[in-house]
VMD Tcl script that builds the backbone (N, CA, C; Angstrom):
set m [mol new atoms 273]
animate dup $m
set s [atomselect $m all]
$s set {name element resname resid chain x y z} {
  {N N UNK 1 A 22.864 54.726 71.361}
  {CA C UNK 1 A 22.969 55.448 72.607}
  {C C UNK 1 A 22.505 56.881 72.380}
  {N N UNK 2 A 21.657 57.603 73.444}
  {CA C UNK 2 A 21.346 58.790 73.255}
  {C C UNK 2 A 22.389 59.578 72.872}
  {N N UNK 3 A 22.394 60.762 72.082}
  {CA C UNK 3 A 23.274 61.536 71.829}
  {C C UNK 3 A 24.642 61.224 71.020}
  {N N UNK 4 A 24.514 60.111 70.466}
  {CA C UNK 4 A 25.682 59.415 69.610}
  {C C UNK 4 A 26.723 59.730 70.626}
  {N N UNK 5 A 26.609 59.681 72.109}
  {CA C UNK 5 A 28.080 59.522 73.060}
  {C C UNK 5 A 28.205 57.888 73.294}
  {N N UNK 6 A 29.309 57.848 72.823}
  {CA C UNK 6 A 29.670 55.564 73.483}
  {C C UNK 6 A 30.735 56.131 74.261}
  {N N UNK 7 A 31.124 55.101 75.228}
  {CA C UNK 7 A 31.947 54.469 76.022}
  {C C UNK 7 A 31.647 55.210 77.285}
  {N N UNK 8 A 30.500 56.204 77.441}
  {CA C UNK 8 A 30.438 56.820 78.827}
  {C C UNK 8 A 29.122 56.423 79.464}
  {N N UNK 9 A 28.964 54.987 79.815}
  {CA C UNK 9 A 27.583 54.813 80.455}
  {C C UNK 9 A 27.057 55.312 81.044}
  {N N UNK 10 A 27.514 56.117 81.965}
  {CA C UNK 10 A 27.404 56.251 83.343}
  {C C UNK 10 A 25.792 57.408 83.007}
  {N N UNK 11 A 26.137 58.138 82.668}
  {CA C UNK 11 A 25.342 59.055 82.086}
  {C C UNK 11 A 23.866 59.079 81.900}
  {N N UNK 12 A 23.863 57.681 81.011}
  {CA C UNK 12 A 22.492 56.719 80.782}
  {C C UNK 12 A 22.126 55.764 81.299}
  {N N UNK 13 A 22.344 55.408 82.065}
  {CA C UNK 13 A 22.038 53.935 82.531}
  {C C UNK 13 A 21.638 54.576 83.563}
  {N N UNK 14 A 19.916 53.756 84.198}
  {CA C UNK 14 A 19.482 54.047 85.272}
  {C C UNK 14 A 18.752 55.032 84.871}
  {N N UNK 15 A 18.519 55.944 83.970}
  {CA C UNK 15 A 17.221 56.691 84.450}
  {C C UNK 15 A 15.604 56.270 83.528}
  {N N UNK 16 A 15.010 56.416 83.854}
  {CA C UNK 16 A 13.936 56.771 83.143}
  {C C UNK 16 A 14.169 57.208 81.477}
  {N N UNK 17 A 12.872 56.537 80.420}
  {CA C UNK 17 A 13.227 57.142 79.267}
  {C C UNK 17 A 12.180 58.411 78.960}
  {N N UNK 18 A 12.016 58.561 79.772}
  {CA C UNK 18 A 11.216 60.129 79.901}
  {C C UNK 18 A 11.078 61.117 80.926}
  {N N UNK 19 A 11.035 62.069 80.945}
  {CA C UNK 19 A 11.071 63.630 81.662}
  {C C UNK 19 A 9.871 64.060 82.416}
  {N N UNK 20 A 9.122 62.877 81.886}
  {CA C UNK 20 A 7.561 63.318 83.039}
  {C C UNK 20 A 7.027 62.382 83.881}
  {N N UNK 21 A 7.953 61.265 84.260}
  {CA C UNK 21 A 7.897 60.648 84.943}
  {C C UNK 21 A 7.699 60.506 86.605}
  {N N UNK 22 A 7.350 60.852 87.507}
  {CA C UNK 22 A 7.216 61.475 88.708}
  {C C UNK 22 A 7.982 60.648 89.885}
  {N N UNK 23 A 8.942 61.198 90.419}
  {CA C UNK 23 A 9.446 60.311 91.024}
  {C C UNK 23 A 9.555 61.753 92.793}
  {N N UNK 24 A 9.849 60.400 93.655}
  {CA C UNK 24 A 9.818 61.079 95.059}
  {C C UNK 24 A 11.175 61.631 95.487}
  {N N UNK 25 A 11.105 62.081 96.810}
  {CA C UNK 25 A 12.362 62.634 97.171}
  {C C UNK 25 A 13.489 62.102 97.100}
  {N N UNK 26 A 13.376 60.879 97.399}
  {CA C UNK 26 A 14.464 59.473 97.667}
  {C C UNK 26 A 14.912 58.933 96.505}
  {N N UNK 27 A 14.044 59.240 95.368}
  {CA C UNK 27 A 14.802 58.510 94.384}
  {C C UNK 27 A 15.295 59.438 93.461}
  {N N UNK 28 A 14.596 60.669 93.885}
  {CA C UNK 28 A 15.848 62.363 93.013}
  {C C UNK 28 A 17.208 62.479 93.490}
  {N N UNK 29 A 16.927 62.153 94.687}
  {CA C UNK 29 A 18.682 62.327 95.554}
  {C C UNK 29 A 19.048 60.947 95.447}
  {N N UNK 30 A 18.705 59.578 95.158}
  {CA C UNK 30 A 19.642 58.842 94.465}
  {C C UNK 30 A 19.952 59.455 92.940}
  {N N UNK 31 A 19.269 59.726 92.017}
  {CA C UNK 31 A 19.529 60.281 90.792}
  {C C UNK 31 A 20.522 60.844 90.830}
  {N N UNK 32 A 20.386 62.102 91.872}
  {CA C UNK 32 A 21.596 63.031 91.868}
  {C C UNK 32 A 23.043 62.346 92.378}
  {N N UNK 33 A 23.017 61.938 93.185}
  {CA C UNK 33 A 23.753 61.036 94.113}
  {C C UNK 33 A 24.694 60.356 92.630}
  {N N UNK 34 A 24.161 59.350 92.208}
  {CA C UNK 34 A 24.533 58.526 90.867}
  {C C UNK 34 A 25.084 59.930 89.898}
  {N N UNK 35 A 24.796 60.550 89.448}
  {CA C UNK 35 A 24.637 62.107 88.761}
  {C C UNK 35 A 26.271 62.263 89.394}
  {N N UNK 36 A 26.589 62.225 90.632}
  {CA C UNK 36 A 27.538 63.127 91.493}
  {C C UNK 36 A 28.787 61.977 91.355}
  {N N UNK 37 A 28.091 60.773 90.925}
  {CA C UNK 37 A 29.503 59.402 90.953}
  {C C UNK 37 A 30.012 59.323 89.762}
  {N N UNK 38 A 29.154 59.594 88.713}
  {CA C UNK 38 A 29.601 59.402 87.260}
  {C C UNK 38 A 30.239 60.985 87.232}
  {N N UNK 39 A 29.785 62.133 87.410}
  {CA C UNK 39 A 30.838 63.264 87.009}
  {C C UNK 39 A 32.293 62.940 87.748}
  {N N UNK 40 A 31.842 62.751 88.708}
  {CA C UNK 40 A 33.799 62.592 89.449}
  {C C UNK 40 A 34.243 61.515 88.723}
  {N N UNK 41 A 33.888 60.722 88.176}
  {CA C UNK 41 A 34.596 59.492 87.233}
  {C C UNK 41 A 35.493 60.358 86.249}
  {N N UNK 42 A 34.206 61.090 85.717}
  {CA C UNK 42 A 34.967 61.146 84.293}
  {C C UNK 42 A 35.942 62.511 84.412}
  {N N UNK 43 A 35.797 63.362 85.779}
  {CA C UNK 43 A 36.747 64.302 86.204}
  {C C UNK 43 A 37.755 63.856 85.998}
  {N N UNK 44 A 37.634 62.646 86.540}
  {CA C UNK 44 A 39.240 61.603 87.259}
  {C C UNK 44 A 39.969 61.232 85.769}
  {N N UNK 45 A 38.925 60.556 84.923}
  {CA C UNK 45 A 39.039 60.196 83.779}
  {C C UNK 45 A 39.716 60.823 82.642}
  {N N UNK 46 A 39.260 62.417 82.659}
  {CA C UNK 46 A 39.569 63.650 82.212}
  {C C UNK 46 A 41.338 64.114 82.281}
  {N N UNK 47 A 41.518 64.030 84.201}
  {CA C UNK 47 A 42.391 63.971 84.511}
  {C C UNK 47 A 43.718 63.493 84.155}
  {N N UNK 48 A 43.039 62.050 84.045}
  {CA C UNK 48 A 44.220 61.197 83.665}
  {C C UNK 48 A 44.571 61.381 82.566}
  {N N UNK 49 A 43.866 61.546 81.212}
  {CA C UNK 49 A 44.293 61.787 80.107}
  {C C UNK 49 A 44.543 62.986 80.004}
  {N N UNK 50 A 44.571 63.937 80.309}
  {CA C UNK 50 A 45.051 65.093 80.189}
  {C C UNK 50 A 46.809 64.946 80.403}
  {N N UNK 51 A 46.854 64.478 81.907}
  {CA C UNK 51 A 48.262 63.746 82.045}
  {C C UNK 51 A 49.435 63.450 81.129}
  {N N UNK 52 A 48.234 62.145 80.838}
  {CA C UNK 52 A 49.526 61.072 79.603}
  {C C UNK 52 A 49.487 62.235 78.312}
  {N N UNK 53 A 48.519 62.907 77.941}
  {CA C UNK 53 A 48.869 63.713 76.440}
  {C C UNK 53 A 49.710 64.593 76.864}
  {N N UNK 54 A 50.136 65.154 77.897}
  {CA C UNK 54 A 50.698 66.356 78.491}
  {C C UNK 54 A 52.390 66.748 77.444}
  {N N UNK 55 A 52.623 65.217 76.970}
  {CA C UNK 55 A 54.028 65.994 76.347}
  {C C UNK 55 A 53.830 65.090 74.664}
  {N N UNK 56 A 53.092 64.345 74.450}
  {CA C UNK 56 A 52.927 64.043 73.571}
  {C C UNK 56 A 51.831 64.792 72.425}
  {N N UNK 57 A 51.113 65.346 72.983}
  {CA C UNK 57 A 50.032 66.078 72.110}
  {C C UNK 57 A 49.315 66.987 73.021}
  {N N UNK 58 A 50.078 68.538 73.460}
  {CA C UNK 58 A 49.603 69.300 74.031}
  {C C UNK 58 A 48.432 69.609 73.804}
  {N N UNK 59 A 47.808 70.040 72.407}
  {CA C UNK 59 A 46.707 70.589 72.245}
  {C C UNK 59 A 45.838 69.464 72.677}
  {N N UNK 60 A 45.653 68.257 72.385}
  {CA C UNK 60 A 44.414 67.278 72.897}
  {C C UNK 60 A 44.639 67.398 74.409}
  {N N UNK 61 A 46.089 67.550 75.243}
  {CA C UNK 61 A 46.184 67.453 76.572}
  {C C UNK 61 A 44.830 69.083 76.990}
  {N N UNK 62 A 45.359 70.177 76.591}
  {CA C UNK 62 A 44.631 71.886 77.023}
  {C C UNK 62 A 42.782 71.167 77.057}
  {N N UNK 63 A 42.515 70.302 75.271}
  {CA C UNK 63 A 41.193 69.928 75.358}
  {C C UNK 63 A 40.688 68.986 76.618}
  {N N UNK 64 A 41.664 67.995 76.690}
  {CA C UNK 64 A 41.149 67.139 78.150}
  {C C UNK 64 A 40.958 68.130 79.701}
  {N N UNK 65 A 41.692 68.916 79.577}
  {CA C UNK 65 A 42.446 69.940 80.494}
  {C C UNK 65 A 41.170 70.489 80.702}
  {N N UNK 66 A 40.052 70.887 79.909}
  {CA C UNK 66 A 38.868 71.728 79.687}
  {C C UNK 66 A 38.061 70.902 80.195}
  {N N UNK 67 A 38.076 69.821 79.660}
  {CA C UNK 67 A 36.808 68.935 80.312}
  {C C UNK 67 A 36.726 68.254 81.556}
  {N N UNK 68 A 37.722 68.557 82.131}
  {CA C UNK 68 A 38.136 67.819 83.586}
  {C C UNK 68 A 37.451 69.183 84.610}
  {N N UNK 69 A 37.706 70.587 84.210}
  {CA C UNK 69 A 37.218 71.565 84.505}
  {C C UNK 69 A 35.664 71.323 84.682}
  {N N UNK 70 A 35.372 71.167 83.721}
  {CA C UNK 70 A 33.920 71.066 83.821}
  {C C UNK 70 A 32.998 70.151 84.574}
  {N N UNK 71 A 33.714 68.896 84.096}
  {CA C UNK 71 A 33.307 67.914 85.019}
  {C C UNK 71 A 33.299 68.268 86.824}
  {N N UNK 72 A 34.358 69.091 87.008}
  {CA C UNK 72 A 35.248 69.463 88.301}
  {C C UNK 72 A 34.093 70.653 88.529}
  {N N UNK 73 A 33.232 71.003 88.053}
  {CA C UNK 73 A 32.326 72.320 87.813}
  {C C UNK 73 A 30.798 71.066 88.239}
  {N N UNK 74 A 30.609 70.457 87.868}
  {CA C UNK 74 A 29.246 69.511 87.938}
  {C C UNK 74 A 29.392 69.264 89.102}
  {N N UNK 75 A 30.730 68.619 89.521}
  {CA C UNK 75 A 30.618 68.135 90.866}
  {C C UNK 75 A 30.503 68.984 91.748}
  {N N UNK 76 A 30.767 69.965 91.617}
  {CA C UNK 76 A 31.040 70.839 92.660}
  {C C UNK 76 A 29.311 71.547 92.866}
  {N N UNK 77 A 28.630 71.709 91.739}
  {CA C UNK 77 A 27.519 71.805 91.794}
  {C C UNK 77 A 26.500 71.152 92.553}
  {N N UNK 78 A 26.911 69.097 92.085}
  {CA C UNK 78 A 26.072 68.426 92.760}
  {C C UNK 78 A 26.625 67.851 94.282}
  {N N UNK 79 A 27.510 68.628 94.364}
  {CA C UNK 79 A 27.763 68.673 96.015}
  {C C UNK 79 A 27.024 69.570 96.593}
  {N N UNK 80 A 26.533 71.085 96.328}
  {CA C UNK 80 A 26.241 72.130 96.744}
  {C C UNK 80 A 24.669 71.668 97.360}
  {N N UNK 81 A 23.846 70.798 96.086}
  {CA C UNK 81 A 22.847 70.294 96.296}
  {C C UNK 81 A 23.002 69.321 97.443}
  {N N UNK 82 A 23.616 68.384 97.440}
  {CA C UNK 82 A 23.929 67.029 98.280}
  {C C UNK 82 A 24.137 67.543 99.950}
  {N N UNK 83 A 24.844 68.888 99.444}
  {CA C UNK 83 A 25.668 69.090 101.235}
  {C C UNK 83 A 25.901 70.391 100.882}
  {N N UNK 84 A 24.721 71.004 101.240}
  {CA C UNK 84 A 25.004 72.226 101.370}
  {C C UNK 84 A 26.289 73.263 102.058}
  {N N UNK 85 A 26.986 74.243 101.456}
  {CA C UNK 85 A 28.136 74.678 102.125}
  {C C UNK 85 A 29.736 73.663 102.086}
  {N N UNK 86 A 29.632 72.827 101.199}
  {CA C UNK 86 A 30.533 71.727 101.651}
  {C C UNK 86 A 31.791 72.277 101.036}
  {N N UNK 87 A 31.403 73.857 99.729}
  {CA C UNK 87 A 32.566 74.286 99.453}
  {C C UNK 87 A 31.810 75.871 99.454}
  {N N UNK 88 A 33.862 76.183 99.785}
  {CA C UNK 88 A 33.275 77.857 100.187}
  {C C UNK 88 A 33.464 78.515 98.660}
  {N N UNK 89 A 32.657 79.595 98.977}
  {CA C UNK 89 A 32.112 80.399 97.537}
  {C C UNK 89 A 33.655 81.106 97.511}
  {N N UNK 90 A 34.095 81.142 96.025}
  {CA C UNK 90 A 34.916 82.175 95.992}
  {C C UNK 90 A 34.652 83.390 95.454}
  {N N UNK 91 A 34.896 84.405 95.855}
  {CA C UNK 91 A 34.303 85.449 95.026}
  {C C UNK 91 A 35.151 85.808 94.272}
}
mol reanalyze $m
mol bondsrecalc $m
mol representation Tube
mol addrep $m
C-alpha cells in the first residue's frame, strides 16, 4: 500500500496511479466528494477511539484527540470547496 498506511482504504482506492492524468469537472468533484466521505470516517473513527482510551491510556487518547482534529480540519476544508459558506469563518 502506498505510504506503508494499512487498514485505511479509503484514501487509495479509486484514484488514478498518477498525477497527470486529466480528468473533467465531474469526476474532480466526485474525487473530492469521496475525499470528503473517507475524512469524516476516520474523524468519526478518530473520535471513537479517542473515547474508549480516554481513561485507560490518556496519552494515546490526547494522540487520537489530535487526529480527529485534523481530520475535523479536512472536512471542513472539503466542505468549503463542495458548498461554499457552509461554515462561518471564525476569526
Amino acid at each position: 500500500m502506498p505510504g506503508g498506511h494499512s487498514g485505511h482504504l479509503c484514501a487509495w482506492s479509486g484514484y488514478a496511479d498518477v498525477m497527470t492524468d486529466v480528468v473533467d469537472s465531474d469526476e474532480l468533484l466526485r474525487r473530492i466528494q469521496r475525499a470528503r466521505t473517507c475524512a469524516a470516517k476516520e474523524e468519526q473513527n478518530w473520535r471513537t477511539r479517542s473515547d474508549e482510551l480516554r481513561r485507560e491510556d490518556p496519552e494515546e487518547a490526547r494522540d487520537a484527540a489530535v487526529r480527529t482534529l485534523a481530520f475535523e480540519s479536512v472536512v471542513r476544508v472539503l466542505d468549503e470547496i463542495l458548498t461554499p459558506g457552509k461554515h462561518t469563518v471564525q476569526g
